[in-house]
C-alpha positions in Angstrom: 0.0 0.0 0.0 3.1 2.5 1.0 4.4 2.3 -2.9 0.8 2.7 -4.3 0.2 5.5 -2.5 3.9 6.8 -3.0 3.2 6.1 -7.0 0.0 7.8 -6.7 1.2 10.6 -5.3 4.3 11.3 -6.7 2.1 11.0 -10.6 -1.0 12.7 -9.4 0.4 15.0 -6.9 -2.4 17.8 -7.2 -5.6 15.4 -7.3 -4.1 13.2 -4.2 -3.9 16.5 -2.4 -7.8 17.5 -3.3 -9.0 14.3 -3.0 -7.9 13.9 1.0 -9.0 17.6 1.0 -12.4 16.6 -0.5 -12.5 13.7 3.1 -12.6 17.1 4.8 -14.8 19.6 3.6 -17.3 17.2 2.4 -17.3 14.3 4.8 -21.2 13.1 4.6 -21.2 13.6 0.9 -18.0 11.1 0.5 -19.5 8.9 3.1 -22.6 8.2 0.8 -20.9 8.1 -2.1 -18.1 5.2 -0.9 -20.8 3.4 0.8 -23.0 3.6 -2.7 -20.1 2.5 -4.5 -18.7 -0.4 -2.5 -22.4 -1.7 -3.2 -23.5 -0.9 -6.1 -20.1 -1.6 -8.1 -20.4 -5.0 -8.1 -24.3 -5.7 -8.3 -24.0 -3.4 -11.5 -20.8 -5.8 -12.7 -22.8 -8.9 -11.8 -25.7 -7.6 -13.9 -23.8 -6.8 -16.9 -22.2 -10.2 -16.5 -26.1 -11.7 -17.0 -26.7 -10.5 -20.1 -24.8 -11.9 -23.1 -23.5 -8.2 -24.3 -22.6 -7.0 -21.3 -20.1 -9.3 -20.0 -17.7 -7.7 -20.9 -18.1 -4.7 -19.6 -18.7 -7.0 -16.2 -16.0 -8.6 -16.4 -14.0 -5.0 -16.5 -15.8 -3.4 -13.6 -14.8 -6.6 -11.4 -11.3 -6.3 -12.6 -11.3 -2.8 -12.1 -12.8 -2.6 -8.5 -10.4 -3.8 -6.1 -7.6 -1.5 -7.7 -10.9 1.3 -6.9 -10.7 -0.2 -3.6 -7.0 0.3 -3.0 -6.8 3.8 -3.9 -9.7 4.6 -1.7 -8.4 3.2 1.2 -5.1 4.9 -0.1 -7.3 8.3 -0.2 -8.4 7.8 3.1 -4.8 7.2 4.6 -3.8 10.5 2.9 -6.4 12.6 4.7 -5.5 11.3 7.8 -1.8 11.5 6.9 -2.6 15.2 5.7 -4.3 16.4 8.6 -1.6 15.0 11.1 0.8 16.6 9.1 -0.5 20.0 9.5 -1.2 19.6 12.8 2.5 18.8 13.5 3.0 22.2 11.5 1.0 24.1 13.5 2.1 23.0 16.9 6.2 23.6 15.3 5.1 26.6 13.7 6.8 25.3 10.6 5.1 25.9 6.8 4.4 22.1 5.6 6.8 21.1 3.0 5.2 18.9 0.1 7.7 16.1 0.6 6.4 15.7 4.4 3.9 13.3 2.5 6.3 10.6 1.5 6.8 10.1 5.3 3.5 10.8 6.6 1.6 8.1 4.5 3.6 5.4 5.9 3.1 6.5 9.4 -0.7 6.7 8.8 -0.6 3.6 7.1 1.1 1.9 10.3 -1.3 3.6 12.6 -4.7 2.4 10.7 -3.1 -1.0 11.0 -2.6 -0.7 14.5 -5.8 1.0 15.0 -7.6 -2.5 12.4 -6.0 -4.6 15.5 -8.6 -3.3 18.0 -11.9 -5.7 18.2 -15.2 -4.6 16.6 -13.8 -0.6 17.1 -10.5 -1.1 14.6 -12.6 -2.9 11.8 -15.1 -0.2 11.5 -12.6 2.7 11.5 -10.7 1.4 9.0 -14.1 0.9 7.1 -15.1 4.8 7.7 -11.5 5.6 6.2 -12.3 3.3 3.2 -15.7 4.5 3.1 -14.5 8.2 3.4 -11.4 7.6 0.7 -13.3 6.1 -1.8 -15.9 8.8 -2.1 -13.5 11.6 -1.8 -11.6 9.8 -4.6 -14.7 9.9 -7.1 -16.1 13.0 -6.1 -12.4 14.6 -7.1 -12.3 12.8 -10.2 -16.0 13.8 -11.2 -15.0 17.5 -10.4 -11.9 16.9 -12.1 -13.8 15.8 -15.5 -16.1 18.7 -15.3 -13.4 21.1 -15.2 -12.4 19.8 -18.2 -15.6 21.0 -20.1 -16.8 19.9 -23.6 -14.3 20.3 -26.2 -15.6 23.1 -28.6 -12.6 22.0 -31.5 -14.1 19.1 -33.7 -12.5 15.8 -32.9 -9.8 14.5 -34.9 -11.4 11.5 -35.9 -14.1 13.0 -37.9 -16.5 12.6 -35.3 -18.5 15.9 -33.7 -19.0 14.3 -30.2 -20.4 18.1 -28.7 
């Protein structure tokens, strides 16, 4: 998990920062959304997998959602890692340097599996910090898609997809 997170930070340095950012100023709204999706991800794969057409599209999705999974999780660990980061700042009066994430991560990391050890209390923190990740980390890409807006050139192949 340290050298997903290190790989998804170091090539999405920006969106890993909003997206533990996104855990914090909208916590209910991630919440939903990662409970919605670790449901409905894999009844939608299941369905597609039903009809003849659709499988594989199915097949995709279920290849596709435990990597969704990881980087959730991952998400989550970052906002944690962030927050504790800028807490240490504070209290040292110190401005937070962007490489103070390559150490924090790990250190969150370590302290969500110490914190998964702890009967029935553990297991469902580590579940609000999936829960929490993985919305954060859809939300920021959906934001991140609308930014781009619809392309107003004609596409290259031929095609006007506006």
């Amino acid at each position: 998990m340290v050298v997903a997170g290190v790989i998804l930070i170091r090539a999405f340095p920006q969106f890993s920062a909003r997206a533990a950012h996104t855990v914090r100023s909208d916590p209910w709204k991630s919440l939903a959304l990662g409970f919605s999706l670790l449901l409905c991800v894999p009844v939608a794969a299941i369905l597609c997998l039903v009809t003849v057409v659709g499988a594989p599209v199915g097949v995709a999705v279920l290849l596709v959602y435990p990597v969704m999974l990881l980087l959730g999780f991952i998400t989550g660990a970052l906002s944690l890692s962030d927050r504790a980061t800028a807490w240490v700042a504070r209290r040292r009066a110190v401005k937070v340097k962007p490489s103070w994430r390559y150490v924090s991560l790990p250190a969150s990391l370590f302290a969500l599996l110490l914190v998964g050890k702890i009967p029935l209390v553990g297991c469902a923190a580590t579940f609000v910090v999936l829960l929490l990740g993985l919305g954060a980390f859809w939300i920021c890409a959906y934001r991140a898609y609308l930014r781009q807006g619809v392309p107003t050139q004609p596409s290259p192949l031929g095609l006007d997809l506006v």
